[in-house]
N, C-alpha and C positions, 0 to 999 in steps of 0.2 A: 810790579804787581801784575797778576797774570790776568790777561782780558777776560771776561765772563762770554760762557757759551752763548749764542740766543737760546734762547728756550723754543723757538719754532721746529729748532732741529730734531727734538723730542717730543713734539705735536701730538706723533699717533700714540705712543707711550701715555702721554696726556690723557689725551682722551679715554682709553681703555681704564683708566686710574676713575676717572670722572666715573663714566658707568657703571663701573664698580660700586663704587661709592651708594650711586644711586638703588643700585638691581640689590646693594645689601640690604638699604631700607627703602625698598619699594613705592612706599605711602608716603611720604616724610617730601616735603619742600622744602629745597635750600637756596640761599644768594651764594654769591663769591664768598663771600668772605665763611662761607658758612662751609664751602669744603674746602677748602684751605682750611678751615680749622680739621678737618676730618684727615686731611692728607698728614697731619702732626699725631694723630692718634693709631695706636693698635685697630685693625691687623694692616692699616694704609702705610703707616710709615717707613715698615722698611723696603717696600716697592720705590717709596715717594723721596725717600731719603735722598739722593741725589739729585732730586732737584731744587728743594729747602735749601742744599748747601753749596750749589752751584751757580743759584740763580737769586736775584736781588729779591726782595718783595714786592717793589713797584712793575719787575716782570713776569712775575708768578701772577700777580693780581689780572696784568692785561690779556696774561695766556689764559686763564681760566675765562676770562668773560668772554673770549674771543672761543674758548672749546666750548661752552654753554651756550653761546648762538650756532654756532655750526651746529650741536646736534641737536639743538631746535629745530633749523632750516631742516634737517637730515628726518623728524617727528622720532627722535632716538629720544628727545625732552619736551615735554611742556612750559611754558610760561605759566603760571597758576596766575603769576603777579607780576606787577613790576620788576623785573630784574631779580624775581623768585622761580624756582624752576622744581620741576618732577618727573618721574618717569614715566611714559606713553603704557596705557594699559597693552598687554603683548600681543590679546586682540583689539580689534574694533567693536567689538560684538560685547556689551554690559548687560549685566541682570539687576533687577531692580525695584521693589515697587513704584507704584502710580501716582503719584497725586495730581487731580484732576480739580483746578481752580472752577471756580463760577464764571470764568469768562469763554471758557471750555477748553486754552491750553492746560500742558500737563508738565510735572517736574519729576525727575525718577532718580529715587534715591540709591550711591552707592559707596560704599564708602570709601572707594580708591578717588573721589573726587571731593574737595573740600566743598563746590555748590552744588546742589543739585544738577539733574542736566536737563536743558529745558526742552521740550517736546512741543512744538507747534501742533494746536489742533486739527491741523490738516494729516500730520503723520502720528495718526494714535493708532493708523490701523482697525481694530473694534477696541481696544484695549476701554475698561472701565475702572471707576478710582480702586483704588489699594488691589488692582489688581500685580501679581508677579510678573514683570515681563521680559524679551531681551530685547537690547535695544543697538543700531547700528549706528557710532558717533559718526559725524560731518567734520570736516577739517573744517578748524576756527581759527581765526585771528590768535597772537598771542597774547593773553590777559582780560580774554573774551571768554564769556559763559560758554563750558561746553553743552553742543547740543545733538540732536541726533531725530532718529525715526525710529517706532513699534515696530520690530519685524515679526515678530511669534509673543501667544501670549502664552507666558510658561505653565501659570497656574490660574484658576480665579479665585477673588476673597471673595466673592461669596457667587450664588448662583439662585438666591431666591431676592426677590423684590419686593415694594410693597406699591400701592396706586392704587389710581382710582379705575375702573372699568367704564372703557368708555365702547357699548355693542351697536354695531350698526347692521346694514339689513344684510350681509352675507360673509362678514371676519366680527372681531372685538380687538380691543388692545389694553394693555392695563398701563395706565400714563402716568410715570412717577413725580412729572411736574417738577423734576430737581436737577438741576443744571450739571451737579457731578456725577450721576448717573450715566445723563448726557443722552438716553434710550428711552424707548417704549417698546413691549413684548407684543408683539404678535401673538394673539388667542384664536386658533379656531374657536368656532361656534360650540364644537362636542369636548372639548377640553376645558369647558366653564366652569363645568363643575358646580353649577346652582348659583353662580353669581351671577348677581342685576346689573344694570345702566347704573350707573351713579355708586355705584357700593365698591366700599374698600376694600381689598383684596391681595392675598398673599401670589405672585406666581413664580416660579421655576423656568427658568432656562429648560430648552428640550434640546435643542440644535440653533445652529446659527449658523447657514448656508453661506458660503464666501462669497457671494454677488450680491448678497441682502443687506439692506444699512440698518433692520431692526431683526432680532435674535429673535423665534419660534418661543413657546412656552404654554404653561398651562397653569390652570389659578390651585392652588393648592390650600388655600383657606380662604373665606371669606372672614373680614372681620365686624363689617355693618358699616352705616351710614357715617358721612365725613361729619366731621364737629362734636361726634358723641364722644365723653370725658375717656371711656374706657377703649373706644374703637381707636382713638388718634396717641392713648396709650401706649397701647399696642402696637399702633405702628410705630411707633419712635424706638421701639426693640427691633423692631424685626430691620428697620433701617440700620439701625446700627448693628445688628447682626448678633442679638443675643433671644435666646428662645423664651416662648412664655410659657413652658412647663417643663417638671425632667421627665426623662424616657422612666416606661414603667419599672427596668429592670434596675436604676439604680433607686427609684423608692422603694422598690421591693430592697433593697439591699439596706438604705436606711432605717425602714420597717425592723429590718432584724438585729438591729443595734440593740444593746441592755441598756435599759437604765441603769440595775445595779452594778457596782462597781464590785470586782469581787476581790478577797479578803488578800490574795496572793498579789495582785496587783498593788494593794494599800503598801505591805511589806517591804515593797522596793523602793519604794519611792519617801521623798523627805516633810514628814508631815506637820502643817502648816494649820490644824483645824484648832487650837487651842491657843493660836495667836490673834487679835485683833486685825478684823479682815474687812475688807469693803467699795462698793464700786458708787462710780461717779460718772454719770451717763446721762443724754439728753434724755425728755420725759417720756417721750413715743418710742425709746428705745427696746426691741427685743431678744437683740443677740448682745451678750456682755461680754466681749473678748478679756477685759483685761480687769484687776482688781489690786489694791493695795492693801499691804500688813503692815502695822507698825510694834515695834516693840521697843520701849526704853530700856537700853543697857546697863548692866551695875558701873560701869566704867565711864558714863555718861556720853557715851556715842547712840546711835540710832541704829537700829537695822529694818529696812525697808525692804519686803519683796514684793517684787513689779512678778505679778501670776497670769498668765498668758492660758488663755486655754488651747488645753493640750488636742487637736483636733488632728493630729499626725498618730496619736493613740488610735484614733477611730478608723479614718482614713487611708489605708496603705495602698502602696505603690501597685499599678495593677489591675484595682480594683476599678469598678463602675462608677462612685461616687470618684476616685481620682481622679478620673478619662474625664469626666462632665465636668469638677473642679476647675482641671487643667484647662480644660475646652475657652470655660467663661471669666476664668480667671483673676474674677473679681465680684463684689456684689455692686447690682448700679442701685442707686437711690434717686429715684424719682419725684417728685412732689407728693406724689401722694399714696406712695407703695414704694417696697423693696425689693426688687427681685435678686435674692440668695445665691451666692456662689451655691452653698449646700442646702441641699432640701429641709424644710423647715425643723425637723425632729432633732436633725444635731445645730442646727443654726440657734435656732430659738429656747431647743430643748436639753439637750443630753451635754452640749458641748458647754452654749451661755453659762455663764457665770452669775447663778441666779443665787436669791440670800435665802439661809436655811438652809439648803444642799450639800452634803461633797460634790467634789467637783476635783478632777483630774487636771493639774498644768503642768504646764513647762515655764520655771521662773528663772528670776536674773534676782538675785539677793544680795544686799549690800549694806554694810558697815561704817557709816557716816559719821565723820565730826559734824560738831555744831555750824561749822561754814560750807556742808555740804562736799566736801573732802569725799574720795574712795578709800576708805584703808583697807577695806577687803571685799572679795566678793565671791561668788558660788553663782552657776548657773546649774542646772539640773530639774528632774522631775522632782511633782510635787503629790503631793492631796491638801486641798483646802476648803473650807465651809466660811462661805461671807456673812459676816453677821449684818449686815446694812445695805441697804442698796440706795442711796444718793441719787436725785436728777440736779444735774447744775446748779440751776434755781435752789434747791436745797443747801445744797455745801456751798453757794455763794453769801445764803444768809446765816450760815454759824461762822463764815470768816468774816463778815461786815458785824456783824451783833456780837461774836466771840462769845458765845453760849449755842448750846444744843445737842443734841446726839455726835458723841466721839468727838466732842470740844477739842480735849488736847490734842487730839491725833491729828484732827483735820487742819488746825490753825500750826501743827509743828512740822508738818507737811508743806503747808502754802509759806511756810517762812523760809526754808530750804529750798522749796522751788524757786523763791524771789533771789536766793544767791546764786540758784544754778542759773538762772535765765541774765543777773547781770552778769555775771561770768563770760556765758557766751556769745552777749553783745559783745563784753569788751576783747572777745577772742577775735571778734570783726563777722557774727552772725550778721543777719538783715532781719528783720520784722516788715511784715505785710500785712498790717492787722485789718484786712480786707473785708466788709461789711457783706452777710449772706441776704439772701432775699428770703425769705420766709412767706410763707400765705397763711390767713385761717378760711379753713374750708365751711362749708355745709355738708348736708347730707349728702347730696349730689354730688360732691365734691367740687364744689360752685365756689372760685376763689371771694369772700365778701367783705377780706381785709388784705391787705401787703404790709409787711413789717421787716424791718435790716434788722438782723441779729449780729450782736459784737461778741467777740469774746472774750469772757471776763474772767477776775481772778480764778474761778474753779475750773476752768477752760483750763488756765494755764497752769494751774500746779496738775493736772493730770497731765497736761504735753510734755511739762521737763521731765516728769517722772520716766514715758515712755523716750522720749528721748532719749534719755541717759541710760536706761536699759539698751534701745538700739544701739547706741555707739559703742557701749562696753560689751555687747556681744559682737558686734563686729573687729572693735579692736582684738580680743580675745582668740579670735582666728587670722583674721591678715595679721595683726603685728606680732602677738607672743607666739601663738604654737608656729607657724610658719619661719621663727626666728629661733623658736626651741630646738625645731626638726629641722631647721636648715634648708627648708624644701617651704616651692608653693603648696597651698590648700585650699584649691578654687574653693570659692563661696558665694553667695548672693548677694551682692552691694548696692544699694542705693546712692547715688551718683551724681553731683551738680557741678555742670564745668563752669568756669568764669566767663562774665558777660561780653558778645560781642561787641567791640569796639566802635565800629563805626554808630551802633544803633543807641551805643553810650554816649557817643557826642553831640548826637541828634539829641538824645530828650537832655543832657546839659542842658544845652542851647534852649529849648524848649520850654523847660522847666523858669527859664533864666525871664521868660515872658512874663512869669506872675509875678518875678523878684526875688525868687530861691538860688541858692546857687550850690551846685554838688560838684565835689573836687573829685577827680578823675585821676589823680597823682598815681596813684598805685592802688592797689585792690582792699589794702585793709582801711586807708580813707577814705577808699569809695562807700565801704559796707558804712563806716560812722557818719559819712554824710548821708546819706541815703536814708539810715535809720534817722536824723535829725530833719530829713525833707518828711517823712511819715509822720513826725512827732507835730512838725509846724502847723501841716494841712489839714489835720485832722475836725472835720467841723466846717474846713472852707470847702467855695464852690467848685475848686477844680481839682477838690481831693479826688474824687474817681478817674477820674480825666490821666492826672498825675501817676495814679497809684497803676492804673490799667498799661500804661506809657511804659515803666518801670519796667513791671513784671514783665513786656516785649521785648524789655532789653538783656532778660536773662535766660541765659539756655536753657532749656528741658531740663527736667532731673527724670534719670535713668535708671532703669531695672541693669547690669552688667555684672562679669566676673570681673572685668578691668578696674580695677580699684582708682581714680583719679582723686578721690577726697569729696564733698560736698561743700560746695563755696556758699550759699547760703545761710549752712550752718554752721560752718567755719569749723566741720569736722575734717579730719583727715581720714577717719573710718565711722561710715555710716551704713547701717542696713533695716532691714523691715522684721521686724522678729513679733512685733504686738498685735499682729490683728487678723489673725490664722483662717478666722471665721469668714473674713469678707476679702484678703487676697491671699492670693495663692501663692508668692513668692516667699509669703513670710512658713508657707506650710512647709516648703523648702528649705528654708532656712532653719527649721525647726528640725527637720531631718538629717541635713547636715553638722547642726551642732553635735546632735545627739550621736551622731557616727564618729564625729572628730573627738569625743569627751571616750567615747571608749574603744580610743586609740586606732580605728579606723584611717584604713589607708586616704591619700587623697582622692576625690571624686570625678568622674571623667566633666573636665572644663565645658563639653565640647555640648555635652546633654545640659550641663546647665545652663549656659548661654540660650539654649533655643530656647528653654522654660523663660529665661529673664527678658529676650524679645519679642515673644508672644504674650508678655502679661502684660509690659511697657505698652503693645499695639491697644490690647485689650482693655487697658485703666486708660485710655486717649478716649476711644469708642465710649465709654463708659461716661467722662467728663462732659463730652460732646451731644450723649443721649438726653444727659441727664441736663445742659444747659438747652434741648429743647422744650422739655419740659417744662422747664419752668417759661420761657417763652410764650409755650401756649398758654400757662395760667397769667403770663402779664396780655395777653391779647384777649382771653377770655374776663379777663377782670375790667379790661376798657370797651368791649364788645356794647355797652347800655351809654358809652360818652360822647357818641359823636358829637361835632361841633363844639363842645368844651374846649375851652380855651389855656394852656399850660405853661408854666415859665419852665425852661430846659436847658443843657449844655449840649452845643455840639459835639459828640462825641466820636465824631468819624468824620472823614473827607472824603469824597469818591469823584470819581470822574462823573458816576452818576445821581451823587447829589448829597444831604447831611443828613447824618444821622443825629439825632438828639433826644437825649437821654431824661427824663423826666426824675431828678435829685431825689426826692421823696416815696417814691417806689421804683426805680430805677428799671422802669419802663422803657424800651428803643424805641423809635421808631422813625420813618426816610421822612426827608424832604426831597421828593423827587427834583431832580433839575430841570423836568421840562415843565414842572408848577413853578418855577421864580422866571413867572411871564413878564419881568420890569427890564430884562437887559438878556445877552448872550454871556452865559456862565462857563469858564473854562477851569481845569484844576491846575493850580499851581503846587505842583507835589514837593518843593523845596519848603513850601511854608507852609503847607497843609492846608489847602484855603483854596476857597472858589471867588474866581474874582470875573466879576463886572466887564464888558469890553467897551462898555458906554460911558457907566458911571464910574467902573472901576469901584463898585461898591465890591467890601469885600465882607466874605464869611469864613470866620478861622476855627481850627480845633480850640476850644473851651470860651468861645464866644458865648456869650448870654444870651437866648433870642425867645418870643412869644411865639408859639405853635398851635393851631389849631387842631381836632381830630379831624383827622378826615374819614379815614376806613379803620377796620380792625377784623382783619379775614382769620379766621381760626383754621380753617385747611390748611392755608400757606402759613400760619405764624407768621404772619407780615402784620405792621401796623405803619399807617401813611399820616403825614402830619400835612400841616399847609402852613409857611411862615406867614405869620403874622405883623412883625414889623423887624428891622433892623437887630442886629445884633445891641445888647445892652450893655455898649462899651464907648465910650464917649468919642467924639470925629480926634481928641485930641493927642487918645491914648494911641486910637490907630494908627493917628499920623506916624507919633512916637516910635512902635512900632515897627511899622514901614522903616521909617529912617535909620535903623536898627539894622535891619534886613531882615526880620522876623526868623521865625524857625529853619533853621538850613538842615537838611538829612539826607548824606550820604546813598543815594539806590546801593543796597547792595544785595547776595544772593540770600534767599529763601531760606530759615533755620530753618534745622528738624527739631 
């Protein structure tokens, strides 16, 4: 038998085989064994061929770990992981947005790095949150967070602020009082522009001289006094960076929209006015995106069209209303107002899908057995007239009482829906049947009640309905026409990847404290246990606790042309096609269909992408505005309780103290850790708990505890509680507990 070469002798051959590998898929982390599989594959193997057949596996294996540490040590690779590796970006130099934590470090997002890269708040430079920056990495440890310093800021998100004015006798400054901001503007005195000491105030960046730690600026709106319902409205827009009016030249352009529909347009389109029509929309509702037909067939099948209103009719590419569209890219919904992607004339008016009207859309029409089957389907333009307009509350009581207006239609609707929705469980969907907060206001818009809203059967037969529209016009382009033609056809996909791992074994474990247990085996027993952990809590004390824990552990869902499937809904093709009115991706997707249906080349990937990352940034913004809001009406509704006494869950652990959530209006608010004046409190972030260094008294996530009010500030949205007595969990359980080793949770890097 003839000796085997060493493989050392072909080292450098190695190596260049290795980088390869790497520099083909640039982003991609691999182990040993993970290019050793790649060296078997086209276009590697007939480089690699001779050493496959030369050399045993046990020294292919030790040559590869041995050329994956040298070009480590060489920074030709990274360690990501453990004995995982990737290619060194070719500069040092990253772009990236900001994000600027409340403790004032920052993480900057890019996507050649699977964690964010962490930015010490000493090296931010001036850089402010979401702003663009570049960024210069630091050599790290292998399998250590990459991190770096702000050298240039490339762009800013935004350049106007909101604060309070604070004038002294020869400068002013406008004080955002917000930790991610991280700043206060410099106001000359002649740049005030009519604003007082104490009044809330819009201002503008002017300059920001390189030797100065706060950036020049001038007030560009006054809004009025902190506390007022309308003034801290306002500000929660302009924080979040969406406008409180449009420019006049796109209401002038709104303005000249027809009402009439005219006669040449009817002609083209597939008309739906003499079929049974109708919408099912909350009570305060005034833009009606979407509407259902039903018609019984001779053949005893259904056909359903989901009618979308057609607002890409009105809208073209171009125009004024599209630029603002695009801009704001979504409508935010506030407590107690809506501010409109589109100006109210097509939002509320021309475009809504009100009852009595024609009305212009774009539908997904479908041909259903009695088990909710597709056997055929039709998308295209329409004209429809609604004969009914439903609020929830209505079409929930002709499907609990089975009489009323469109009986049959509505109850053979909600029974199709009940097939489509167990269907999707059993596909390995998830349910989040997640409880809203509601106010009833006064006049003033004075919150004088708090109520959780569920959502109920009429809820749900409208969501499968759009669901099932989204999917099948998504499928309809990623999977048939792109398999008809043989070729991609970028589109706009809505996007959910699978949950990370580490933060899955953390709420296990977790979860395992109150006596549930969620099997982690693979991804479609995760979906059925998960949905069985919603089913169980429902009603108990540490449903919010559990359910908030959850949804931490699932990725973002994304606006992208990268099609990866929606794990959530256990689609493989999902997109936004129903709600034209209030985002702007589905406006998109509306135009896109419509080009691909008449045989339209494919669409440049590269414009749609930027439209689908800028709407993703914008429905965050939006999310975000719209949870301060309601914030301040839970701080304005406990502003008359001091001293009131509350039973709560902790629903957060900080280094600097508990938050706890009041079950019944789902109120926050701190337990500072320098008010638990009985002992020195330190976090134990493996079990999410403040413990005692005396008593070793401990406070854990979803502990029971008595709370006092303390404060209730409506500027800050802060409300401060003072504990009252121990948590309401017996010395026995906690021993238990303890001897358990409580919640253990992996640190790992920051999701986007």
């Amino acid at each position: 038998m003839t000796a085997k070469k060493s493989i050392t002798d072909d080292s450098a051959s190695l190596r260049r085989l290795v980088l390869e590998i790497f520099r083909e898929h640039e982003y991609a982390a691999y182990n040993h064994k993970q290019v050793a599989k790649k060296l078997r594959q086209e276009p590697f193997f007939t480089t690699a061929e001779s050493f496959l057949e030369r050399f045993s596996d046990q020294q292919l294996k030790d040559a590869l770990i041995a050329t994956l540490e040298h070009l480590t040590q060489e920074e030709e690779l990274q360690e990501t992981d453990r004995g995982k590796y990737k290619l060194w970006p070719q500069s040092r130099l990253v772009e990236g947005r900001i994000d600027i934590a409340s403790n004032g470090n920052a993480y900057v997002m890019n996507e050649d790095f699977e964690e964010d890269i962490f930015i010490d708040r000493n090296n931010l430079l001036n850089a402010l949150n979401g702003d663009l920056v570049k960024v210069n990495l630091f050599a790290v440890r292998p399998g250590k967070r990459p991190q770096g310093e702000v050298i240039e800021i490339i762009e800013r998100a935004r350049t106007e602020f909101v604060g309070t004015v604070q004038v002294s006798k020869g400068f002013a400054f406008l004080s955002s009082g917000h930790m991610r901001n991280g700043i206060d503007l410099f106001i000359p005195l002649d740049a005030l522009n009519g604003a007082k000491h104490g009044e809330k105030a819009v201002a503008r960046i002017t300059h920001w001289p390189e030797d100065a730690a706060n950036p020049q600026g001038e007030i560009v709106r006054v809004l009025g006094m902190p506390g007022d319902n309308d003034v801290e409205m306002d500000a929660i827009l302009v924080e979040y960076g969406f406008p409180l009016s449009f420019p006049e030249n796109v209401e002038a352009e709104a303005e000249a929209v027809p009402y009439r529909i005219p006669r040449k347009e009817i002609d083209n389109r597939r008309d739906f006015r003499s079929i049974t029509t109708f919408t099912i929309d909350p009570v305060d509702a005034k833009d009606f995106d979407d509407a259902l037909s039903v018609r019984f067939l001779e053949n005893g099948h259904l056909e359903v069209g989901i009618h979308i209103a057609d607002v890409s009719h009105y809208v073209q590419p171009g125009s004024a209303m599209d630029d603002e569209a695009f801009d704001r890219a979504t409508s935010v919904y506030l407590v107690d107002r809506v501010i409109p992607m589109l100006p109210e004339k097509l939002s509320n008016l021309v475009c809504s899908l009100r009852p009595g009207e024609d009305k212009l859309c774009f539908s997904a029409v479908f041909e259903l057995d009695q088990h909710g089957q597709v056997l055929n389907e039709w998308f295209g333009r329409t004209i429809i007239h609604s004969d009914r307009r439903f609020t929830y509350e209505e079409a929930q009581e002709v499907i609990e009482r089975g009489e009323g207006d469109l009986c049959e239609e509505v109850l053979t609707l909600h029974r199709i829906a009940q097939k489509l929705r167990s269907k999707r469980f059993a596909d390995g969907a998830i349910t989040f049947d997640r409880v809203e907060v509601r106010f009833r206001l006064d006049e003033r818009s004075h919150p004088v009640d708090v109520y959780l809203k569920e959502n109920k059967d009429s809820n749900k037969l409208i969501e499968e309905f759009m669901l099932l529209a989204n999917r099948r016009v998504a499928e309809s382009i990623g999977r048939k026409l792109s398999s008809e033609k043989n070729r991609e056809f970028p589109f706009v996909y809505r996007v959910h990847d699978t949950p990370v791992s580490d933060k899955l074994e953390s709420f296990a474990l977790f979860a395992g404290r109150f006596g549930h247990k969620v099997n982690t085996r693979n991804e479609k027993d995760l979906a059925h246990s998960l949905n069985r952990l919603m089913h169980d809590i429902k009603g108990k004390r540490e449903q919010n606790v559990l359910e908030q824990l959850a949804i931490r552990t699932m990725a973002k869902a994304i606006y992208t042309t990268d099609n990866i499937g929606h794990y959530g809904l256990a689609f493989d093709y999902y997109t936004h096609f129903t709600s034209p009115i209030r985002r702007y991706p589905d406006v998109v997707v509306h135009r896109l269909l419509a080009h691909y249906l008449e045989g339209g080349a494919p669409a440049d990937a590269d414009e749609i992408e930027e439209a689908c990352e800028h709407s993703t940034q914008m429905e965050i913004k939006a999310s975000e505005a719209e949870r301060a809001s309601v914030k301040f009406k839970q701080v304005q509704y406990l502003l008359d309780r001091k001293d009131e006494v509350f039973t709560g869950m902790i629903s957060g652990v900080t280094e600097w103290g508990l938050y706890v959530e009041i079950p019944e209006n789902k109120c926050e608010g701190l337990v500072r850790v320098r008010d638990l004046t009985d002992d020195f409190y330190s976090l134990n972030e493996e079990e999410y708990s403040l413990v005692g260094h005396r008593t070793h008294k401990t406070y854990r996530l979803g502990d029971m505890v008595r709370v006092r009010l303390k404060s209730a500030d409506l500027v800050k949205k802060q409300i401060d509680f003072l504990l009252e007595e121990m948590p309401l969990v017996s010395r026995k359980t906690a021993t238990a507990q303890r001897s358990k080793g409580g919640f253990r949770s992996k640190p790992g890097g920051r999701r986007r």
